[in-house]
C-alpha positions in Angstrom: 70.3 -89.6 -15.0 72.0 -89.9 -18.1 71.6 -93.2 -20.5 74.1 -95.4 -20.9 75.1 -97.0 -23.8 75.6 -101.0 -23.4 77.3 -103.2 -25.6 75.5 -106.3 -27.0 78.0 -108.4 -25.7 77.4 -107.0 -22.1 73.9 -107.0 -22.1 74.1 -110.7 -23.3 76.5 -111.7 -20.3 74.2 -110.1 -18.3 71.2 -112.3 -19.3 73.3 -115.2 -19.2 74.5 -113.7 -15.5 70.9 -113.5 -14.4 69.0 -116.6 -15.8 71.7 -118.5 -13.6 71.3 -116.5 -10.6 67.1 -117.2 -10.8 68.1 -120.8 -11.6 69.2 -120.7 -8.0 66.7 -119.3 -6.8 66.6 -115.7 -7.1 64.0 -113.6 -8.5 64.0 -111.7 -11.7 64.0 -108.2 -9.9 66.9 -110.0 -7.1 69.0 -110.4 -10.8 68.4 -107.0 -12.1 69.2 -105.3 -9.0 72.6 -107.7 -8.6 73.5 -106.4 -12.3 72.7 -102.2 -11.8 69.5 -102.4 -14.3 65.8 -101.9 -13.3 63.5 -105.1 -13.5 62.5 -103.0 -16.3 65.3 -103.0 -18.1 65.8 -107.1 -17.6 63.0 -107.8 -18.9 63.0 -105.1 -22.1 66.9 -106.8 -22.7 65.4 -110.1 -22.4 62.4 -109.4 -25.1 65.3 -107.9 -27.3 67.9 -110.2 -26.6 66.6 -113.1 -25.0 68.4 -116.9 -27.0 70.7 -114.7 -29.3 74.4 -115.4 -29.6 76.7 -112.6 -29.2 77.5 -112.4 -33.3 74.0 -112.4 -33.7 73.4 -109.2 -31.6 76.1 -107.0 -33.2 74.9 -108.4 -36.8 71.1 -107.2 -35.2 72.7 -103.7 -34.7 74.5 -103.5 -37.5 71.2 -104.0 -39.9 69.4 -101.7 -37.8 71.7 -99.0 -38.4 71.9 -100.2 -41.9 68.2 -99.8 -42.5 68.3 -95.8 -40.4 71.0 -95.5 -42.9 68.5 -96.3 -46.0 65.3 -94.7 -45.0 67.0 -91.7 -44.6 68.4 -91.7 -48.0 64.9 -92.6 -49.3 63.7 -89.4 -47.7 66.3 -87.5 -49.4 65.3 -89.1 -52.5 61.6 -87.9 -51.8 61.6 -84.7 -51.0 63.9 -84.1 -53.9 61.5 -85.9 -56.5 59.0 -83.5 -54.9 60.8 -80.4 -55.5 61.3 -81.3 -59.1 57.9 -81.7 -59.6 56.7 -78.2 -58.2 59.9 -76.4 -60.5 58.6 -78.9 -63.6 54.8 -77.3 -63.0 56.2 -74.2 -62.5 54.6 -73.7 -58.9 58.5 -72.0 -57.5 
């Protein structure tokens, strides 16, 4: 089963979606199942998601791709101090 790819905002409707229906009187795995997720996945979107606004969850994403973004330039930087240093001590 492929993974699908869901939008902050969704996922945030959806928690909103499903505290109400357990505020009637559904369970947590009734909610999931009325929204297409696993209880799993409720719960995982909850730890993740649970009290944030919707501006708050895309400015989440966008600092996590931010910070991808910067340890992968710090790697570059790395392995290119590295290979300086073995050329510098002659070691290539």
């Amino acid at each position: 089963m492929p993974k699908r790819n869901y939008t902050p905002e969704y996922i945030i409707n959806s928690l909103r979606e499903a505290e109400v229906l357990i505020s009637k009187g559904s369970t947590a795995a009734e909610a999931a199942r009325h929204l297409g997720i696993s209880e799993q996945t409720y719960y995982k979107w909850r730890k993740e998601y649970g009290g944030m606004r919707i501006n708050q969850a895309k400015r989440l994403k966008e600092l996590e791709k931010e910070n991808i973004r910067l340890k992968k330039l710090i790697a570059d930087q790395a392995l290119d101090n590295a290979i300086l240093k073995d050329i510098a001590q002659g070691n290539l």
